[in-house]
N, C-alpha and C positions, 0 to 999 in steps of 0.2 A: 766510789767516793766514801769516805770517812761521815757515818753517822750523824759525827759531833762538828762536819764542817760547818762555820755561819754563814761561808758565802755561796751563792746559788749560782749557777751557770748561765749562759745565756739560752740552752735548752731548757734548764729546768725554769728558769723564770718565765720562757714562752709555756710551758706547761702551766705554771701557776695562771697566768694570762686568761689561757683558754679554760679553764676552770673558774673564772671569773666570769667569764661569758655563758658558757653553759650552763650556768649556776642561775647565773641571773636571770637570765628570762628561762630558766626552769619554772622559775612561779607563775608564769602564763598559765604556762602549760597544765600545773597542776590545777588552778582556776577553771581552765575547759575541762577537763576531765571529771571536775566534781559538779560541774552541769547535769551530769547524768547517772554519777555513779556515788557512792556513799566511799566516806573515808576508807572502810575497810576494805570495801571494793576495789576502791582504787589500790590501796596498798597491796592487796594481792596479786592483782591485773600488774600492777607496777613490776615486779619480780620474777612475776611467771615470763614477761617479757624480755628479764632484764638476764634470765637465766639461761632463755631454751635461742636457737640449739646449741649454745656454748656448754651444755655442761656436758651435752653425749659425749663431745670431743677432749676436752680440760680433764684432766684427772686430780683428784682431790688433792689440796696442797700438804705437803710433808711436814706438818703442826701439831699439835695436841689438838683435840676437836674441841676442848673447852674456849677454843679464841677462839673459831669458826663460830660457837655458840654465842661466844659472848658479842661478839661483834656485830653476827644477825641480829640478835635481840636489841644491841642497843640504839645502832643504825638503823635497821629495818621498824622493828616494831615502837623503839623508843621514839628516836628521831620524828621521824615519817608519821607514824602515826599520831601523834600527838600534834605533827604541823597540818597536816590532813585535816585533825577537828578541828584545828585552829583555824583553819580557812575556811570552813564550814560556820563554825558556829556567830563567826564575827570577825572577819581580817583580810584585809586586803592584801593583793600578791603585791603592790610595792612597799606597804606595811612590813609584811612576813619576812621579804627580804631583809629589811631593815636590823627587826628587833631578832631574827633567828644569829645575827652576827656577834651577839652578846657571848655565845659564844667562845669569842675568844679570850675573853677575862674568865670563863669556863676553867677554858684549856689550861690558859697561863697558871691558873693558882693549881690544875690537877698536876702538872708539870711539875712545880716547883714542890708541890707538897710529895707527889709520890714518884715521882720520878728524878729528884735534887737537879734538874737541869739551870742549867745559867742563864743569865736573863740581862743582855745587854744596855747599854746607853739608847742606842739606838732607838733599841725596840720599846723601851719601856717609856722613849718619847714617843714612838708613835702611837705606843695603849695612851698615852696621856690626850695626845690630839682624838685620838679614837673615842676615846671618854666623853670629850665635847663633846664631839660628833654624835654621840648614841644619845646622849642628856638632849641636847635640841630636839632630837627624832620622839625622844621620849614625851619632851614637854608638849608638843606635837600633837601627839599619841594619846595624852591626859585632856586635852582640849578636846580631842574628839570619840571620846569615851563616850558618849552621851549620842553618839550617833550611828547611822547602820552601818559606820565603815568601819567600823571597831567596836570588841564587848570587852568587857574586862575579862571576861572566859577565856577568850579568843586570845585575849593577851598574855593571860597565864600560860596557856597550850604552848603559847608558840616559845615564851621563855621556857621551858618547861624541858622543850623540843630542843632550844640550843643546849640544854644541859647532858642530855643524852648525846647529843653532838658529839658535846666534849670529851665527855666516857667514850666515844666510839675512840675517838683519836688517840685518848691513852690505850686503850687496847691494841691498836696497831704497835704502837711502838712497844708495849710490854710481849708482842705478841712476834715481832721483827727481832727483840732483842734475845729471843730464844731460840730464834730457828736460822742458824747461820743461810740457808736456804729457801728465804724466803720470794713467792712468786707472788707478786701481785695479782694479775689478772687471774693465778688460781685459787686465792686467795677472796678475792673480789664476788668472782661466781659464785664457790661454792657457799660463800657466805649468803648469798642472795636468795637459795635456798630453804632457807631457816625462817626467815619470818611468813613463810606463805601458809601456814598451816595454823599461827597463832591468828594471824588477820582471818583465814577464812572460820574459825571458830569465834574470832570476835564477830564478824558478822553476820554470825548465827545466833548468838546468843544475843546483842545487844541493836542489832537493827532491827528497824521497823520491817511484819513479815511481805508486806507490800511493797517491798523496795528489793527484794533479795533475788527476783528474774527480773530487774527494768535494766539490766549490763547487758542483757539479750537483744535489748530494741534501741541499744547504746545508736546513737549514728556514727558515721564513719569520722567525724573528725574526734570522736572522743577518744579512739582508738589510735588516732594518729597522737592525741596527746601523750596517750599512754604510754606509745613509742616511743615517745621522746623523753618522756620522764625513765623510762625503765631502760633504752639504751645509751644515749645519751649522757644525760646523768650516771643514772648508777652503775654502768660498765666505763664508759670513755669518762666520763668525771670523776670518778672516784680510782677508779683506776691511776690517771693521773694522779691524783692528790695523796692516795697511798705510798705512791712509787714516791713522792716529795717528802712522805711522811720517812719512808723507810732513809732516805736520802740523807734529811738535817733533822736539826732537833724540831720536836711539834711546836714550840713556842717562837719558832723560823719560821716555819708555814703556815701558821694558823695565820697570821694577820693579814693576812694575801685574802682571803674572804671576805674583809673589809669591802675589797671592790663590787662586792657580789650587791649590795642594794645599790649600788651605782647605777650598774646592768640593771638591776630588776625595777629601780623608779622610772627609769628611761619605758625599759617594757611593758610594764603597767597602765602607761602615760596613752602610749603608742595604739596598744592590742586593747587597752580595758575600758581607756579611758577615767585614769585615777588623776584624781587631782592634787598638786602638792604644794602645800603652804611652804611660806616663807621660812618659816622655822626647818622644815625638810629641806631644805635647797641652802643653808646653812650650816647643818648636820653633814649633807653630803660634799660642800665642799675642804670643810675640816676630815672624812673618811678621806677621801681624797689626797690631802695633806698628810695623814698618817701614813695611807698608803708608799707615799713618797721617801716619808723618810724612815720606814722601817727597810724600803728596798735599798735606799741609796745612803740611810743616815750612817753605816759603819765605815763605808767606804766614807764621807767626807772627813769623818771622826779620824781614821787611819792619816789621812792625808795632814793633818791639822798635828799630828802627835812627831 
């Protein structure tokens, strides 16, 4: 398929789907997992998982390795780790979901600025209902600043974290639009790679030294988190979302993660026990409404013309 198509498949839009879901109650998962283990911990453990044994078999992809780099670091280390602190220092996982979806006005403005991509009616109603949507979560989010389910730390990290998002997203596609052969899944791996060496020198250097064997007497479900965050996610989630990237233009697929705090407040709700104000149940069902009409608003728009 044509790069520059706007309309998605009924494959790829199930792909988007299950990257909504994954996505979403990923932040469970990373909540157990920092039970026990430190950001950096985690981030390491995340990839060493998310690597082995796919990389014995995968051969490295046929790229220049500055995307390989740039892409671990911004995903891996950028990303992640910054949403890591963020859910340490002060941030709840239906929170995190929330504010990590900003995002996509990330994407859009890195799009348009360095990449001149187009930017439909459609879409640009649905960042508009998304807008609402993220403003109520926000106002939300200001209200409970002053409490232990949010810091303002926490909330800086985690905006902080969708901005590296964003950069990873441009990387793919600056990174697709050079290598007529480009593999995802070996793409994916060997990127996965990259960040395990800067995480485990961060957590030499900036954890506490009484924290750095308690991943030893980790218990067994933290490890199950782990798996899930590291295959999961970062192999079948991203893998999808790459293949989607390679597919359409990124400011086509980016808004599809909108649904990801939809999943993740349901999950939070269910597994954590988070509680969510009026204002949040407002917010999500305006994302909801975006969601809708970035999927289906060209196609009414076509019909209408």
């Amino acid at each position: 398929m044509n790069p520059s198509s706007s309309q998605l498949s009924t494959r790829d839009l199930l792909s988007a789907l299950a990257v909504v879901l994954i996505w979403g109650t990923n932040f469970v998962a990373m909540k157990v997992g920092l039970r026990h283990l430190t950001p950096f911990q985690l981030g390491a453990a995340r990839y060493v998982f998310a690597i082995l044994p796919l990389i014995i078999f995968i051969r490295p992809p046929k790229l220049a390795p500055k995307w390989i780099i740039a892409y671990g670091l911004s995903q891996g280390v950028g990303q992640f780790g910054l949403l890591f602190l963020s859910l340490q220092v002060g941030m709840s996982a239906s929170l995190a979901s929330v504010i990590l979806q900003t995002q996509v006005f990330f994407t859009a403005i890195f799009g348009f600025l360095l990449l001149k991509e187009h930017t439909s009616r459609a879409l640009m109603a649905g960042l508009l209902l998304a807008a609402l949507g993220l403003a109520c979560f926000a106002a939300s989010s200001l209200r409970a600043v002053a409490t232990t389910e949010i810091t303002p730390a926490g909330f800086v990290l985690c905006l902080a974290g969708a901005a590296m998002w964003a950069v990873s997203n441009i990387v793919v596609r600056r990174a697709q639009k050079e290598t007529p052969d480009f593999d995802v899944i070996s793409f994916i791996v060997w990127c996965g790679a990259v960040p395990i060496v800067p995480f485990i020198l961060l957590s030499l250097t900036f954890d506490d030294p009484a924290t750095r064997w308690q991943w030893v007497d980790a218990p067994f479900t933290t490890w199950i988190a782990v798996a899930y965050v590291g295959w999961m996610s970062t192999i079948i989630g991203y893998a999808m979302w790459t293949r989607l990237l390679k597919r359409h233009p990124v400011n086509r697929v980016a808004p599809f993660s909108l649904g990801v705090p939809v999943v993740g407040i349901a999950s939070g709700m269910l597994a954590l026990g988070d509680v969510i104000s009026v204002w949040q149940w407002v917010g999500t069902a305006l994302i909801v409404a975006a969601l809708i009409c970035t999927m289906f608003g060209g196609r009414w728009l076509d019909r209408r013309k």
